[in-house]
C-alpha positions in Angstrom: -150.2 -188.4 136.5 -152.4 -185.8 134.7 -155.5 -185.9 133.1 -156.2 -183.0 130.2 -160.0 -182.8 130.6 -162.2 -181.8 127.5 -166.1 -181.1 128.3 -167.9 -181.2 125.4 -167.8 -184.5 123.4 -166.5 -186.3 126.2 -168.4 -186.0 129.3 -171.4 -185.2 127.2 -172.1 -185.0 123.6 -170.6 -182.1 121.3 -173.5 -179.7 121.3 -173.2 -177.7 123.8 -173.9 -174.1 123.6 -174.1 -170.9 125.0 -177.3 -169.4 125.8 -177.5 -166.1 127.4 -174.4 -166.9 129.0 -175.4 -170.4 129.9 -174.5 -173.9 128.7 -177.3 -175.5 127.3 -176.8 -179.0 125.7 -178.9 -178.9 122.4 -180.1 -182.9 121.5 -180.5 -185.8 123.5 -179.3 -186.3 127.3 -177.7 -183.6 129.1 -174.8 -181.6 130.2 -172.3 -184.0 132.2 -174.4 -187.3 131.4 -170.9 -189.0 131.6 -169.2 -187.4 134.1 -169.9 -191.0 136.4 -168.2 -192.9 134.0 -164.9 -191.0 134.5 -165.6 -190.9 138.0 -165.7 -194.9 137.9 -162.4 -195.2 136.0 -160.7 -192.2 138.7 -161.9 -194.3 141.6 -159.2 -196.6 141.2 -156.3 -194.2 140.5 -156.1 -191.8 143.4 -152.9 -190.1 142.2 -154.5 -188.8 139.0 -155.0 -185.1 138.8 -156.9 -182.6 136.0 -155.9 -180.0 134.6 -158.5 -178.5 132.3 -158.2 -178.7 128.5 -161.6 -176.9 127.8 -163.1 -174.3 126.1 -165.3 -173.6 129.4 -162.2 -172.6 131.2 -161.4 -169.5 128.6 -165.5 -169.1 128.3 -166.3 -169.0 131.9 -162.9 -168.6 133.9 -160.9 -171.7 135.7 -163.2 -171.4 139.2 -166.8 -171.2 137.4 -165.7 -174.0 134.8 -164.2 -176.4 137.7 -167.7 -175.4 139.6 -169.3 -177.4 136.8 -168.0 -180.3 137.8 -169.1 -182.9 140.8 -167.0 -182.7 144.2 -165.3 -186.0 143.1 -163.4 -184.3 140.3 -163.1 -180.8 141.3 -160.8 -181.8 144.1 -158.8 -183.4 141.8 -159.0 -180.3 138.9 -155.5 -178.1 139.4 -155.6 -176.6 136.7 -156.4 -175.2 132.8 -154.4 -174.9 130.0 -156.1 -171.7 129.4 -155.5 -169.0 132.4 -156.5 -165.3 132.8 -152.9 -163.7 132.1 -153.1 -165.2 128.3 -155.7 -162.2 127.7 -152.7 -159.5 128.8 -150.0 -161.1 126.8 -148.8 -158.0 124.8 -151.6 -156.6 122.5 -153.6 -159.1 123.5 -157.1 -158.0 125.5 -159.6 -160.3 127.5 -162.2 -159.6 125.3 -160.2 -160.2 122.8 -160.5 -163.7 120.8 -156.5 -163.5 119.7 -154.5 -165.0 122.4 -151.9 -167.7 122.0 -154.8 -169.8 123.4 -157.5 -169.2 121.1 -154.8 -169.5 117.9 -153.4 -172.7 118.6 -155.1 -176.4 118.3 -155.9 -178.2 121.5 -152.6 -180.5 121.0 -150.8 -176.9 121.1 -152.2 -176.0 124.2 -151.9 -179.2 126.2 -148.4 -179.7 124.7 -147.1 -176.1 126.0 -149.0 -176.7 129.3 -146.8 -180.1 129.6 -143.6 -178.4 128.4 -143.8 -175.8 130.9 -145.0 -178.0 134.1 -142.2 -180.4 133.2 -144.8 -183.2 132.7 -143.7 -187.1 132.0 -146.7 -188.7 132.7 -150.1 -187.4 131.4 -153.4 -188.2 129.2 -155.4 -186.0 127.5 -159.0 -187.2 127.0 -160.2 -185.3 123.9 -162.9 -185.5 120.7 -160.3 -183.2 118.8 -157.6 -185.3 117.4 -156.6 -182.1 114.3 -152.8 -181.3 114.8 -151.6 -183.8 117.3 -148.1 -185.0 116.8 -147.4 -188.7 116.2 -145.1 -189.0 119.0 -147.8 -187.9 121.2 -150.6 -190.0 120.1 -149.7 -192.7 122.7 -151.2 -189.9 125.2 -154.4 -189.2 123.7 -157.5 -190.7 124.5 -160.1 -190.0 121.5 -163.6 -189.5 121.7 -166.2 -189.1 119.6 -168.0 -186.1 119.8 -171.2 -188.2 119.9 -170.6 -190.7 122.2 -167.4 -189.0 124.5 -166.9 -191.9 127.2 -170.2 -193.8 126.8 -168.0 -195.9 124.5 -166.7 -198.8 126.0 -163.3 -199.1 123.8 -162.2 -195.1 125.2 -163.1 -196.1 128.9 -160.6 -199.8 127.9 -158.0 -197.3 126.4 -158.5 -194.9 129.8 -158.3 -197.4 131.9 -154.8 -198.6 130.2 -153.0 -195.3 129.6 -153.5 -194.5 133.6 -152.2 -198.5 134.4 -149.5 -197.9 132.3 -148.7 -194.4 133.4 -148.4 -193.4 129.9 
């Protein structure tokens, strides 16, 4: 089973920005305030592993976003759905903010990762719902940008998507 992992709006709120090269979390609380709550739902489902969905992994790299993360969850994170070699993809440059990755929706990018790793079984924890397909929707988990998983109905609809191996 995988788990597509969003940061922002789901292990802490949606306001979460860059500041000389930092993530700073502008509002209440602070980065990762939820980050034990998914660690309470994992504990119980040893066979789940992450693959990152996140905006950190094209703005920081795949090693230095992972490195955000607490020991618990790191061992589990595999991989991104963004990856270096996107950035050399024809005309495109690393620099460069026109990659497949940065032109397709969050549904795109999980859905390609899935297609291409030949995934069944996976879950994709997210507070971006624009452009998912119907037929997928049994996979997402929704969030609110807000709240992410301090809401007690996404940690119940979690928890069931990983029992029922969606």
């Amino acid at each position: 089973m995988i788990l597509f992992l969003d940061f922002d709006g789901v292990l802490h709120p949606d306001t979460a920005y860059l500041i000389k090269g930092r993530p700073v979390l502008h509002g209440e609380g602070e980065l990762f305030m939820w980050v034990p709550l998914l660690e309470d739902v994992l504990s119980s489902h040893p066979e789940v592993q992450i693959v990152l969905s996140t905006s950190w992994a094209r703005d920081f790299g795949f090693t230095r976003a992972r490195r955000y993360l607490p020991a618990s969850l790191r061992n589990r994170t595999i991989g991104a759905t963004w990856h270096s070699a996107m950035a050399f993809e024809g005309e495109y440059r690393s620099r460069s903010r026109n990659t497949w990755w940065d032109l397709h929706n969050r549904y795109q990018q999980i859905r390609r990762y899935v297609e291409r790793a030949g995934l069944a079984h996976w879950v994709a924890v997210d507070d971006q719902p624009h452009g998912w397909d119907a037929a997928d929707n049994d996979h997402l988990v929704q969030t609110n940008p807000d709240t992410g998983l301090s809401d007690p109905a996404v940690i119940a609809r979690l928890h069931r998507l990983l029992e029922t191996g969606s």
